[in-house]
SEVEXTOR-833081 format. One record per atom (N, C-alpha, C): residue in one letter; atom name; x, y, z; residue number from 1. Coordinates in steps of 0.001 Angstrom, whole numbers. Example, Ala and Ser with C-alpha at 12.3 -4.5 7.8 and 13.67 -1.06 7.14 Angstrom:
<pts>
<'A','N',<13190,-5690,7800>,1>,
<'A','CA',<12300,-4500,7800>,1>,
<'A','C',<13200,-3300,7800>,1>,
<'S','N',<12850,-2250,7080>,2>,
<'S','CA',<13670,-1060,7140>,2>,
<'S','C',<12900,30,7870>,2>,
</pts>
This chain:
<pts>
<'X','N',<-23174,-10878,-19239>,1>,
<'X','CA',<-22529,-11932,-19999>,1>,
<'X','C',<-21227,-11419,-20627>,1>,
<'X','N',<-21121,-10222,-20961>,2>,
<'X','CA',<-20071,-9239,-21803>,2>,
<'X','C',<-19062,-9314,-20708>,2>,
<'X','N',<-19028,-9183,-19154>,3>,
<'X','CA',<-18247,-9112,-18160>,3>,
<'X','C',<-17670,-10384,-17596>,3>,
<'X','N',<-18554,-11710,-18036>,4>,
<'X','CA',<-18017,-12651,-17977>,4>,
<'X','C',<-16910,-13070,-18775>,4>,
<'X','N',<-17509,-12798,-20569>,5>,
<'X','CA',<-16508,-13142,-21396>,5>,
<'X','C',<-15204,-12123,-21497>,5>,
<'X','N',<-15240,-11202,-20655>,6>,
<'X','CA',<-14176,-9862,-20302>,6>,
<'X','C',<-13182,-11114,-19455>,6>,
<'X','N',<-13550,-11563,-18446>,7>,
<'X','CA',<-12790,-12407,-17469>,7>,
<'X','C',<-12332,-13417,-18297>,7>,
<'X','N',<-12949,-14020,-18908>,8>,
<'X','CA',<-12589,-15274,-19286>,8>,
<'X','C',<-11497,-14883,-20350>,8>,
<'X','N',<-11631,-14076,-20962>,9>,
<'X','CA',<-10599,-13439,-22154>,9>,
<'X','C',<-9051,-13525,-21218>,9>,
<'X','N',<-9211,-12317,-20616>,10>,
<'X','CA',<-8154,-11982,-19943>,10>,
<'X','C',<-7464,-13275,-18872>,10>,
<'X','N',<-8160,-14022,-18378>,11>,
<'X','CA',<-7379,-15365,-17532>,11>,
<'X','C',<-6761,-16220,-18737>,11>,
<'X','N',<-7570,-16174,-19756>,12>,
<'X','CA',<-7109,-16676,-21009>,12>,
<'X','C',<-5463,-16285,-21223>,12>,
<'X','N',<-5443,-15251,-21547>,13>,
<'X','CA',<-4441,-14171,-21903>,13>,
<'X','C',<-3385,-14443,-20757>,13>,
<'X','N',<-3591,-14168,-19479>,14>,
<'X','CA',<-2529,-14779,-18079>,14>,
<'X','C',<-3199,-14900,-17430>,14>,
<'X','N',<-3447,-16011,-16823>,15>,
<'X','CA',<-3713,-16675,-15587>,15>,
<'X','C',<-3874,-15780,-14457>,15>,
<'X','N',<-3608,-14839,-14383>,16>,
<'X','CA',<-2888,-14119,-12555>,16>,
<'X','C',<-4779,-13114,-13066>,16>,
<'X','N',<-5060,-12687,-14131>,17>,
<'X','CA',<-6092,-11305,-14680>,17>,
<'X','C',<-7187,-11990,-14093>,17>,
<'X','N',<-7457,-13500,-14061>,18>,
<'X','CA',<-8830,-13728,-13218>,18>,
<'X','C',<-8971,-13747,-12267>,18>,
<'X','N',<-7812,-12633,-11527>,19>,
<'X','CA',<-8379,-12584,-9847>,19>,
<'X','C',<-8283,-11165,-10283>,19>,
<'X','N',<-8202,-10295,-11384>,20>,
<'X','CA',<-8174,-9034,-11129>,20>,
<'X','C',<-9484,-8364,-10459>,20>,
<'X','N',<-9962,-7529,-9911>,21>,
<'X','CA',<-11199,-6910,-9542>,21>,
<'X','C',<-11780,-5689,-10340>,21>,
<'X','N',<-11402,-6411,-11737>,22>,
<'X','CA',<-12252,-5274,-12709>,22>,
<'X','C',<-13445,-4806,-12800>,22>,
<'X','N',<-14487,-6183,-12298>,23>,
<'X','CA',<-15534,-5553,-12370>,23>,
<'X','C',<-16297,-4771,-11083>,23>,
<'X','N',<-14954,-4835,-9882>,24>,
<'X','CA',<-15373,-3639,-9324>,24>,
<'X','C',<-15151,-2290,-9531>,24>,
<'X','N',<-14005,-2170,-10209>,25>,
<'X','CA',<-13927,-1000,-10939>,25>,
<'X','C',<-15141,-691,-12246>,25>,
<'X','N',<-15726,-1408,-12625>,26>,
<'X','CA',<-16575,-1145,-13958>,26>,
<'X','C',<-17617,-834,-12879>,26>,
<'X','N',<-17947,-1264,-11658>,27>,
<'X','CA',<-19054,-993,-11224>,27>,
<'X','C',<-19031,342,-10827>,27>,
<'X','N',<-17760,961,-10309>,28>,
<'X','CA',<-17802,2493,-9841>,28>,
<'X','C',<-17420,3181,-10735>,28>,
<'X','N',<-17236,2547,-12347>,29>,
<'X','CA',<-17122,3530,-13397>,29>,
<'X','C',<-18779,3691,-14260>,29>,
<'X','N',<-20073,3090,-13736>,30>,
<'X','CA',<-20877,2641,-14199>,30>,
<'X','C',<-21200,3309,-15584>,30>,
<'X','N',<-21464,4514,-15001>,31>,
<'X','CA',<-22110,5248,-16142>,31>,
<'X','C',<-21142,5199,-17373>,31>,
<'X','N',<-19670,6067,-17050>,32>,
<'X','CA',<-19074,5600,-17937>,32>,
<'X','C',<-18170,4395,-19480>,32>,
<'X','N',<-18643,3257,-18331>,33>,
<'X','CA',<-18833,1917,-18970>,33>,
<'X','C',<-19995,2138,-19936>,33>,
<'X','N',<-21197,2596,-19460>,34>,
<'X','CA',<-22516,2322,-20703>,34>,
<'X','C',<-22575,3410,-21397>,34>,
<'X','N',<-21320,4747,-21385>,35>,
<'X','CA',<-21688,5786,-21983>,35>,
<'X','C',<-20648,5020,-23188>,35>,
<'X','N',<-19386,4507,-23063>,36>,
<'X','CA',<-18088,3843,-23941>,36>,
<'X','C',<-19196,3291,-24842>,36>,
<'X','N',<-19833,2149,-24300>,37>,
<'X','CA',<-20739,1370,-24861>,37>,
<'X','C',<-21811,2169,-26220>,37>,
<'X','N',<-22371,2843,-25200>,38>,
<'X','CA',<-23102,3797,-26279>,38>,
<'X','C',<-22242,4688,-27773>,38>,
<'X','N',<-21212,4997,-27254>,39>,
<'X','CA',<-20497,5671,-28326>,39>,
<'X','C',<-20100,4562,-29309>,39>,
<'X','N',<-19415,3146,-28999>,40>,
<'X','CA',<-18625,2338,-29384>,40>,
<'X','C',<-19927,1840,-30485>,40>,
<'X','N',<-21512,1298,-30306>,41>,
<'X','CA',<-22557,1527,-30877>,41>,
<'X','C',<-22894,2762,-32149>,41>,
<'X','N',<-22453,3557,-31205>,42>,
<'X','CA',<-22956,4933,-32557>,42>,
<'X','C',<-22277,5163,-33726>,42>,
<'X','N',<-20665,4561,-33640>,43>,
<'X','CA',<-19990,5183,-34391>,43>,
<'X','C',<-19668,3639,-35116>,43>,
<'X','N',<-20112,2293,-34614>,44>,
<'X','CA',<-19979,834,-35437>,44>,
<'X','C',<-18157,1204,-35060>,44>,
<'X','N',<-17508,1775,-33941>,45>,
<'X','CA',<-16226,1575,-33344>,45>,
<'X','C',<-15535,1253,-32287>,45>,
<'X','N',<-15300,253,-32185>,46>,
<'X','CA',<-15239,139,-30630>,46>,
<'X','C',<-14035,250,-29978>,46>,
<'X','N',<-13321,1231,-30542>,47>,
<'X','CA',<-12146,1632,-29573>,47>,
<'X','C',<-12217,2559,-28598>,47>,
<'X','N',<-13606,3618,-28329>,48>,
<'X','CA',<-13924,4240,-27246>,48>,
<'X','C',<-13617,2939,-25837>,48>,
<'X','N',<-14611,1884,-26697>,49>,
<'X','CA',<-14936,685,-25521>,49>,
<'X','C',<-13666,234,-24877>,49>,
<'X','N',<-12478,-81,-25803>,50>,
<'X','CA',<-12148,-1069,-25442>,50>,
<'X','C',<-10475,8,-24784>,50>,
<'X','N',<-10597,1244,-25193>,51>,
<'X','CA',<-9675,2488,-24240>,51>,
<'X','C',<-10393,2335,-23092>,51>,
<'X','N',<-11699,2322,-23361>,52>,
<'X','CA',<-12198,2473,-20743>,52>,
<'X','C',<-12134,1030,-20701>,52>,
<'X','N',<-11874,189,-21423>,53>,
<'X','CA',<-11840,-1383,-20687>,53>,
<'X','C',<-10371,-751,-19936>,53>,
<'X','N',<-9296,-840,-21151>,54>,
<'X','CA',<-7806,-1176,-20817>,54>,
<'X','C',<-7579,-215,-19514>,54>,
<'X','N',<-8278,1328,-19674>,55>,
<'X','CA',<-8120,2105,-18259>,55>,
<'X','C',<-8715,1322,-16800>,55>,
<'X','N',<-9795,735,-17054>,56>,
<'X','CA',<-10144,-29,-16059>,56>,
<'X','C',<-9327,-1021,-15734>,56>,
<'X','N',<-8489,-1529,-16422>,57>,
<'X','CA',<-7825,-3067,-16361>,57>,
<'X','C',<-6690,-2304,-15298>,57>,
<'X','N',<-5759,-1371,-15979>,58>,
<'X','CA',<-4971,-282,-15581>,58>,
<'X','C',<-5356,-307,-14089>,58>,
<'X','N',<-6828,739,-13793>,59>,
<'X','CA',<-6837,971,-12410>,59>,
<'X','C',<-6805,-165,-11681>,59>,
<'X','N',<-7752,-1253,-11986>,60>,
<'X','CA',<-7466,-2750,-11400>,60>,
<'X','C',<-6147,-3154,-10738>,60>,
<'X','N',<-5360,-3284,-12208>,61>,
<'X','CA',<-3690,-3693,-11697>,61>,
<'X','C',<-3188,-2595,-10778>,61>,
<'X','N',<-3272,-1497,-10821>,62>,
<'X','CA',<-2684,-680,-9772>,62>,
<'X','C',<-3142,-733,-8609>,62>,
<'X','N',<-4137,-1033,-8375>,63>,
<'X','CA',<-4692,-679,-6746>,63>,
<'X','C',<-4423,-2151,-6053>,63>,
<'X','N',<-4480,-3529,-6857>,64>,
<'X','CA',<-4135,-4858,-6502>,64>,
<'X','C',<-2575,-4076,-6142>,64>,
<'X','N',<-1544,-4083,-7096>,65>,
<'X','CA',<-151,-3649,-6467>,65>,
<'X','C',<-195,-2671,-5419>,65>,
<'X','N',<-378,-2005,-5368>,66>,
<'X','CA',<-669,-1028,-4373>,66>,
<'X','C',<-744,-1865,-2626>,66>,
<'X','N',<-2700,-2652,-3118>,67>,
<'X','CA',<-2882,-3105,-1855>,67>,
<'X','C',<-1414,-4280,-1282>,67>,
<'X','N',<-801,-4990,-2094>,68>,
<'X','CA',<115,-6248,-2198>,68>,
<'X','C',<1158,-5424,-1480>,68>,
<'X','N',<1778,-4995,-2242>,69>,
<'X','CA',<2679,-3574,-1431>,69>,
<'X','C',<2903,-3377,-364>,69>,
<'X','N',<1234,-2848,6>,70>,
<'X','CA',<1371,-2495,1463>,70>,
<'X','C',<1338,-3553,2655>,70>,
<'X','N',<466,-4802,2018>,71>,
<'X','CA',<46,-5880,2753>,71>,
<'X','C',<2068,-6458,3393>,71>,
<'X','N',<2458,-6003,2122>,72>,
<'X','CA',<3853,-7244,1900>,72>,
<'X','C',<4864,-5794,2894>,72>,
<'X','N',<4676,-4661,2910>,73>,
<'X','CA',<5677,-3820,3855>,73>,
<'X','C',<5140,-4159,4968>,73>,
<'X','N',<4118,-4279,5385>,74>,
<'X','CA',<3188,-4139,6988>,74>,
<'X','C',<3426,-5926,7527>,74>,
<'X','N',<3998,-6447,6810>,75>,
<'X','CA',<4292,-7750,7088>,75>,
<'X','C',<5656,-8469,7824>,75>,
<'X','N',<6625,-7358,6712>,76>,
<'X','CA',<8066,-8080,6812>,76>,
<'X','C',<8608,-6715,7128>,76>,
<'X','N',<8344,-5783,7643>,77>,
<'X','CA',<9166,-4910,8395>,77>,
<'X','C',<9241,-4696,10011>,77>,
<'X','N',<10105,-5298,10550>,78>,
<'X','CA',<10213,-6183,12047>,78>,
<'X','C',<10258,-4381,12812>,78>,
<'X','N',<9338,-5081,14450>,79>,
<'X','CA',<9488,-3599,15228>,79>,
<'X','C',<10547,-2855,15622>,79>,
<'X','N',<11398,-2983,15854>,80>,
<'X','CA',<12749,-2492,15716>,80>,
<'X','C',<12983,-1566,14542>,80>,
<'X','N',<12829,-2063,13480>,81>,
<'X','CA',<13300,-1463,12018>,81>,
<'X','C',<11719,-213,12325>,81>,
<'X','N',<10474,-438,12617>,82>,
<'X','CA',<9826,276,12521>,82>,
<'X','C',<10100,1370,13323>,82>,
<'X','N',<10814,1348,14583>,83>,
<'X','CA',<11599,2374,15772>,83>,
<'X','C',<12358,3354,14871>,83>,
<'X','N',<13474,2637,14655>,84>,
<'X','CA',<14693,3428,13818>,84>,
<'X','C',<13653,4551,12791>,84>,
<'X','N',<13282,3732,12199>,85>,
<'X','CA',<12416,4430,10769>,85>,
<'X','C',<11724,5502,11524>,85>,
<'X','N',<10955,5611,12890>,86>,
<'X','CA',<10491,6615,12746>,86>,
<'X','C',<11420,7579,13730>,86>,
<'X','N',<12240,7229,14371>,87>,
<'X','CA',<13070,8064,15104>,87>,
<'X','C',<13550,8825,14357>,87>,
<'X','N',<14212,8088,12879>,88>,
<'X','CA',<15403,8693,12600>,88>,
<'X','C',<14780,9811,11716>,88>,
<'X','N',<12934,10188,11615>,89>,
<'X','CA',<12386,11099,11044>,89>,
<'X','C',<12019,12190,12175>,89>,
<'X','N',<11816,12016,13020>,90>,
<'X','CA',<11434,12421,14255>,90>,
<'X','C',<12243,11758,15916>,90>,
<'X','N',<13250,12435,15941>,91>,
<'X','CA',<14055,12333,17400>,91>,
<'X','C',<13636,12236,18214>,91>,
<'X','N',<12712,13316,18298>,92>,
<'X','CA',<12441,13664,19596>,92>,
<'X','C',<10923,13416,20052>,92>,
<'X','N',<10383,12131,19422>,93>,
<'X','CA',<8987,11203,20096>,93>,
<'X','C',<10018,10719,21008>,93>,
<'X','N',<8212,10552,21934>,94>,
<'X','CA',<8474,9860,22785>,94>,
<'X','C',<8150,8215,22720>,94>,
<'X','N',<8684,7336,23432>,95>,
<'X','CA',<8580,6008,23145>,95>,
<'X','C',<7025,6140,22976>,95>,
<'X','N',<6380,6466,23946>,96>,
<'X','CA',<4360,6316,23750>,96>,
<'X','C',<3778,6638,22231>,96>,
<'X','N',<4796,7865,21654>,97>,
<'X','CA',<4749,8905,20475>,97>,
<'X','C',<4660,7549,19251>,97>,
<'X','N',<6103,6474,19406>,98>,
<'X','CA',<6406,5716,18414>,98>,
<'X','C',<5849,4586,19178>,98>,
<'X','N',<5077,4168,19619>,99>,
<'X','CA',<4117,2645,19954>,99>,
<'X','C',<2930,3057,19104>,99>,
<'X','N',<2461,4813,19620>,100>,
<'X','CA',<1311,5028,18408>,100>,
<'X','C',<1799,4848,17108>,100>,
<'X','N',<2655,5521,17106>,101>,
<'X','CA',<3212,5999,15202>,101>,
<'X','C',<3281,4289,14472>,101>,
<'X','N',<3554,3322,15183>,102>,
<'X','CA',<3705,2140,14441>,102>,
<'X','C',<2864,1019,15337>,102>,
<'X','N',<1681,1570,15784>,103>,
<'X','CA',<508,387,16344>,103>,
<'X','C',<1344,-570,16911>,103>,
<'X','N',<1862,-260,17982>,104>,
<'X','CA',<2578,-1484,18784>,104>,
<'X','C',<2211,-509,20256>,104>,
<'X','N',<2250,-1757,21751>,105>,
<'X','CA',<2048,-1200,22703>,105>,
<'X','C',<3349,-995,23091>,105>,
<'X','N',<3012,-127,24311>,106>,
<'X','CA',<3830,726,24777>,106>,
<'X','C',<5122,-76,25293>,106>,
<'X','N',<4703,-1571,25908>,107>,
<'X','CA',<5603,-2197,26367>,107>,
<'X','C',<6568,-3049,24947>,107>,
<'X','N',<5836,-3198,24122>,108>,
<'X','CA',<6626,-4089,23267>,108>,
<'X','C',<8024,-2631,22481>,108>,
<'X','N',<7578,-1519,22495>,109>,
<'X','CA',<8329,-759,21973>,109>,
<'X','C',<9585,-595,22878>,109>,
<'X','N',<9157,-629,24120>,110>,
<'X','CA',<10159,-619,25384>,110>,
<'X','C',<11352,-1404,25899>,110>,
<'X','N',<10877,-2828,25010>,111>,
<'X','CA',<11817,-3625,25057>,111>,
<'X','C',<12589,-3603,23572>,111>,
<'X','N',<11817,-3335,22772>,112>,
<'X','CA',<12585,-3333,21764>,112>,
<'X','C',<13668,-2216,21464>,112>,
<'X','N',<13170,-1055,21988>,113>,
<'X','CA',<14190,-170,22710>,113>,
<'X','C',<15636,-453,23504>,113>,
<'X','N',<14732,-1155,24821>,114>,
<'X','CA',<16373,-1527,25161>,114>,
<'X','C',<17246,-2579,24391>,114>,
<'X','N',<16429,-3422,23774>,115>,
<'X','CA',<17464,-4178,22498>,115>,
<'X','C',<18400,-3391,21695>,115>,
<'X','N',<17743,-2313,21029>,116>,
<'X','CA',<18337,-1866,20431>,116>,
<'X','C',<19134,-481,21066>,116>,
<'X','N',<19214,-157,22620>,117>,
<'X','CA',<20389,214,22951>,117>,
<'X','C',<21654,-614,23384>,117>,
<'X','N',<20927,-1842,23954>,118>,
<'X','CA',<22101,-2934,23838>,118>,
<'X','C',<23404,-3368,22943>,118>,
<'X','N',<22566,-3036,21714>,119>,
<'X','CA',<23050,-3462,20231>,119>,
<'X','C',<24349,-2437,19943>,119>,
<'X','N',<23794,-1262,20597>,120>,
<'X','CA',<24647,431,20441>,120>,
<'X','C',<23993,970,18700>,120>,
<'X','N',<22457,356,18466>,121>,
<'X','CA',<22120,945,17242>,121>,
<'X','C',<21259,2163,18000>,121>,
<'X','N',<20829,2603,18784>,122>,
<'X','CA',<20211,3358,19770>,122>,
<'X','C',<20830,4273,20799>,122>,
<'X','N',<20496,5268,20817>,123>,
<'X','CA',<21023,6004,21514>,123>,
<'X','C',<20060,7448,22394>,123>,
<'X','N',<19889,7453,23595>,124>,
<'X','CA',<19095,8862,24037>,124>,
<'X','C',<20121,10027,24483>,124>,
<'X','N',<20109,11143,23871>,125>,
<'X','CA',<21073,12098,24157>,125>,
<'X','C',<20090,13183,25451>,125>,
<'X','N',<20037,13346,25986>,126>,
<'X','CA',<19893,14178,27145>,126>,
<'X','C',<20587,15607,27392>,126>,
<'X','N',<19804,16896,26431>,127>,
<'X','CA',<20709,17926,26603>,127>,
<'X','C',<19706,19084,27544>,127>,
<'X','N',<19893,20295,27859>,128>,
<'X','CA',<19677,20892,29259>,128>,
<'X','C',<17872,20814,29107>,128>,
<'X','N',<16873,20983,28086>,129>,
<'X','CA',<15635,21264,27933>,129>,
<'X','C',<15601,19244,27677>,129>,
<'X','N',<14496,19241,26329>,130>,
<'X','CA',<14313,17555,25965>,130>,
<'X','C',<15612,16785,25326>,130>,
<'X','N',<15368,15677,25606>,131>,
<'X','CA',<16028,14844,24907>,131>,
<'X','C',<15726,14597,23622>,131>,
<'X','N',<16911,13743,23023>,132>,
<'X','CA',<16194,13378,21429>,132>,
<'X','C',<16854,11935,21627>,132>,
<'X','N',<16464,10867,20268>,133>,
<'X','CA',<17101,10125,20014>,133>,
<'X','C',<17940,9904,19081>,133>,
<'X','N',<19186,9205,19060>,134>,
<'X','CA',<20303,8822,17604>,134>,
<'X','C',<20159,7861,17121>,134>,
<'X','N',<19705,7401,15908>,135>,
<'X','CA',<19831,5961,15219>,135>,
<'X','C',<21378,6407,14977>,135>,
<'X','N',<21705,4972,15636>,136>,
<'X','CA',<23329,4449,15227>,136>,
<'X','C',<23318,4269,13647>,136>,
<'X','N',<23877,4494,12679>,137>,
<'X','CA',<24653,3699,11595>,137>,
<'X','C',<25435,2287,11938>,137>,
<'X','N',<24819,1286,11714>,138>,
<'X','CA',<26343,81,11812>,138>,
<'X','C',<25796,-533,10580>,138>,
</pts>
């Protein structure tokens, strides 16, 4: 009931906190939740309690941003831009190297390749042993 009126407080407070997933964090803080509890009891103080609430609230909001983050980069960063990005860390993959490195097949990297030598943002240099690749600047 204490975890309900925890939610209801906080949606109270802003709207966005009743989708937080605090009480999955209270669940993998368990013990520590009923040890706060116990102290916050012993001493008639409850600022032990309400320091592991706000840390919990804390880890909550961070791992929601976190997951949003990643959901929102893995979304709007087009395959092309994912090429460059890893070429321009590593030259000398091979196209198969960067279809793994950014979960795309072999053929979609291939064309997006020759797009982007079309463009002249791409470039394969060919010297006497391997080749590497150049991300253009434009």
């Amino acid at each position: 009931m204490g975890r309900f009126w925890q939610t209801l407080v906080l949606k109270r407070w802003h709207p966005l906190l009743a989708f937080l997933p605090v009480e999955t964090v209270i669940k993998a803080r368990q013990e520590e939740y009923y040890q706060s509890l116990r102290e916050a009891d012993a001493k008639s103080d409850c600022s032990v309690f309400i320091e592991f609430l706000l840390s919990a609230i804390n880890e909550s909001l961070t791992e929601a941003i976190q997951s949003e983050e990643k959901t929102t980069v893995e979304v709007s960063v087009k395959t092309p831009d994912q090429i460059l990005a890893a070429l321009s860390v590593s030259p000398d993959l091979t196209l198969a190297d960067v279809a793994e490195r950014i979960g795309k097949s072999l053929r979609t990297v291939e064309r997006a390749v020759s797009k982007l030598k079309e463009e002249g943002r791409l470039e394969y240099q060919v010297p006497k042993k391997n080749g590497i690749w150049v991300v253009k600047k434009i």
